[in-house]
C-alpha positions in Angstrom: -84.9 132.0 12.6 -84.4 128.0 12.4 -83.3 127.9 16.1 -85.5 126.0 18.7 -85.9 128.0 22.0 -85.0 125.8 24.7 -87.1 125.6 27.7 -85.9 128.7 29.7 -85.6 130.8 26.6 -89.4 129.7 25.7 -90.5 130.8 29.1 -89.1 133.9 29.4 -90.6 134.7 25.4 -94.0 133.4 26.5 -93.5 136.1 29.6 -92.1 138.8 27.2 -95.1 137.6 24.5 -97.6 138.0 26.9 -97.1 141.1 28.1 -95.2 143.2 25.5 -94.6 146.6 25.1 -93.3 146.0 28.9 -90.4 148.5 30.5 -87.4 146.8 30.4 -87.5 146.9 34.6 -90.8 145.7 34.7 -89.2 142.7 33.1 -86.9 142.0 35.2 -89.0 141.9 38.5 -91.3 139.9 36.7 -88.3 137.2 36.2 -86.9 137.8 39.7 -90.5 136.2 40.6 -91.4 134.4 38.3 -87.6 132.2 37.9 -85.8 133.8 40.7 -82.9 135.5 38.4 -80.8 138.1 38.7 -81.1 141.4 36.6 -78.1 140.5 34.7 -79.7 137.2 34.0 -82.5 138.6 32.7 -80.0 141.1 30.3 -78.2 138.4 29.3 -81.5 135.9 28.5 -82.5 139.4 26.3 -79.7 140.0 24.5 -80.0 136.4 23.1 -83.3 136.9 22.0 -83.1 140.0 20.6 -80.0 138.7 18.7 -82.3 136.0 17.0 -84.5 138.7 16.1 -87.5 137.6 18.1 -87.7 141.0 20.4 -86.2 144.5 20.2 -85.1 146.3 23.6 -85.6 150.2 22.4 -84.8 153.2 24.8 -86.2 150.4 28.0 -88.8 149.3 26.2 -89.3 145.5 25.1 -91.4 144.5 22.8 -92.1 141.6 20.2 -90.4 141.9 16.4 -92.1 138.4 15.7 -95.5 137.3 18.0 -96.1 134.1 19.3 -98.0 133.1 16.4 -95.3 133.8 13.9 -92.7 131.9 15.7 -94.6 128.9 16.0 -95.7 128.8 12.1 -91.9 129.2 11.6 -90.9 126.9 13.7 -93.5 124.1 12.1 -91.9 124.8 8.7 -88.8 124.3 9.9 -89.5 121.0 11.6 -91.6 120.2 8.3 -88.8 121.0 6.2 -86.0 119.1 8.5 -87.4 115.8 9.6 -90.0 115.4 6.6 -88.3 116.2 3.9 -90.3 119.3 3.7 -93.3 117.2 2.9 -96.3 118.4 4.0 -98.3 115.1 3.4 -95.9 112.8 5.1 -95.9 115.2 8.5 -99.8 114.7 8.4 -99.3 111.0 7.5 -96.7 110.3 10.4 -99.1 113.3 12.9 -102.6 110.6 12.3 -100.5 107.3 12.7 -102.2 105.1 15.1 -105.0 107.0 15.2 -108.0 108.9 13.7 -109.0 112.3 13.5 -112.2 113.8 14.7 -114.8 115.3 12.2 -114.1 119.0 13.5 -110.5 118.4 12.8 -110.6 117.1 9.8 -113.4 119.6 8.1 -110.9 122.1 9.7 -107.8 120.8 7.7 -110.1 120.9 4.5 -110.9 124.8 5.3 -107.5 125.1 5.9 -106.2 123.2 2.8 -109.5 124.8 0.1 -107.6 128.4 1.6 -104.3 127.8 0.7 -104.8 125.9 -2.7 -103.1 127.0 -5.4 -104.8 127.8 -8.5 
């Protein structure tokens, strides 16, 4: 999935995120509150999702195919990949322009870097 979400789509994820498995009509008087929609707004906003494969709607039943977690690694590769070249080094280079990291960040990159090191 290389797609952004866009800001509504994002929302109702978080929403659908947050409190999967949830009944498919539990969903949609959550989003009658929370962004005043319609039930076939709601449908509709689902059907997009679960098109790009983030959620599943089985037998009234939403829930998650991909978590929160898992969309945003993908979605940091992809932005990686498309306005860096894929170059991990130049993302951090252009991320600490201007301005310097703090020693818990930086001993957290090395962790994170000494775990992922190929041999």
């Amino acid at each position: 999935m290389e797609e952004r979400l866009g800001e509504m789509e994002m929302r109702f994820a978080e929403m659908i995120w947050q409190t999967a498995p949830v009944p498919s009509g539990e969903l949609v008087r959550k989003c009658a509150e929370a962004f005043n929609w319609k039930k076939s707004t709601t449908y509709t906003m689902l059907k997009r999702l679960c098109e790009r494969g983030l959620f599943a709607n089985e037998k009234g039943t939403v829930k998650a195919l991909i978590s929160r977690e898992d969309y945003a690694a993908m979605r940091g590769r992809a932005m990686v990949q498309q306005d860096f070249g894929g170059s991990l080094p130049r993302f951090v280079a252009a991320f600490t322009a201007g301005g310097k990291l703090s020693r818990e960040d930086a001993e957290e990159l090395q962790r994170l870097i000494d775990a992922s090191r190929e041999d």
